[in-house]
C-alpha positions as CSV (number, residue, x, y, z in Angstrom):
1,X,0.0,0.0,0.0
2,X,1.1,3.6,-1.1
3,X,2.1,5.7,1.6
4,X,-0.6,7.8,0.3
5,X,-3.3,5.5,0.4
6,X,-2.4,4.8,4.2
7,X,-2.2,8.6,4.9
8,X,-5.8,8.5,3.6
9,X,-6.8,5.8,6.0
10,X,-5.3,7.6,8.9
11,X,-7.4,10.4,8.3
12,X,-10.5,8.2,7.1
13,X,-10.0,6.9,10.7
14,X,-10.3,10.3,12.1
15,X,-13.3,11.9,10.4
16,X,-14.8,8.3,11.1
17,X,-14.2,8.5,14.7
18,X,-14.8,12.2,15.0
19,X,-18.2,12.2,13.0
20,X,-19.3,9.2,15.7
21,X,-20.0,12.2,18.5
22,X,-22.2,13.5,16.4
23,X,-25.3,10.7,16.2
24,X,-27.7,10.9,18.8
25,X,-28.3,7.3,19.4
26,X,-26.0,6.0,21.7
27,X,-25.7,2.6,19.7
28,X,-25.2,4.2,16.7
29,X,-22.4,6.0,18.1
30,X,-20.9,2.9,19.9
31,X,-21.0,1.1,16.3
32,X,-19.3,4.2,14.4
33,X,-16.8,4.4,17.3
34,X,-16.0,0.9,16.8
35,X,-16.1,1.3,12.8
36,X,-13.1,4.0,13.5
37,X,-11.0,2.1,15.8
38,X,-11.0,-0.9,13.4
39,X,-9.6,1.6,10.9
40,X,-6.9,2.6,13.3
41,X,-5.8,-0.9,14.0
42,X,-5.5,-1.9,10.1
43,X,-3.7,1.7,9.9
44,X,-1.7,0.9,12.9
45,X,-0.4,-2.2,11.9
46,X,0.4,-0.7,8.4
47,X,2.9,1.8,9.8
48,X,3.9,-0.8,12.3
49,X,2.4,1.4,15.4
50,X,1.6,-1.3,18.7
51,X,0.3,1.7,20.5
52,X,-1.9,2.6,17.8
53,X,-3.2,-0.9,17.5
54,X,-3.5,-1.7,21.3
55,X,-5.4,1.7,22.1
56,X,-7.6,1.2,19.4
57,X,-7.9,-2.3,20.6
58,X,-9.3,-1.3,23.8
59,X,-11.7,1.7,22.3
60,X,-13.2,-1.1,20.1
61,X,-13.2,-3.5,23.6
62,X,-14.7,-0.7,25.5
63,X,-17.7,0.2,22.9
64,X,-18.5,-3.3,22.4
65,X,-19.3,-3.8,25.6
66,X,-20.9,-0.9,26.5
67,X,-22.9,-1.6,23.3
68,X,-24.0,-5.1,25.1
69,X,-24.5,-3.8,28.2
70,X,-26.9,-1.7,26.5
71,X,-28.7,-4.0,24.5
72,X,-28.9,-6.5,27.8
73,X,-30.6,-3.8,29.9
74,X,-33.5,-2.9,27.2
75,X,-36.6,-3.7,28.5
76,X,-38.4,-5.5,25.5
77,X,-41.2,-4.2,23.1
């Protein structure tokens, strides 16, 4: 991959991440949070980054389960 095309998904990764605050649903935010992070990881790796990949790791760890924790707690329809 160009080092272009991995500049690119750095910054895909941002707006990604970024644009997640801005959806009011808290599971869509947790899902485009997650989204982002993966991004981060494959552009972490690519540039050879293990903080990058672990921190992103964890935000992807930490919205998962707060995503399941959420969807556990629902009361159903």
């Amino acid at each position: 991959m160009s080092g272009a095309a991995i500049t690119g998904l750095g910054w895909a990764a941002t707006a990604l991440f970024v644009g997640s605050y801005f959806f009011a649903r808290p599971a869509a935010l947790r899902t485009v949070q997650m989204l982002g992070a993966l991004l981060w990881i494959v552009y972490g790796a690519l540039i050879g980054a293990p903080p990058v990949i672990v921190a992103n790791a964890l935000v992807v760890a930490a919205a998962a389960w707060t995503l399941a924790r959420q969807r556990a707690c629902q009361v159903p329809r």
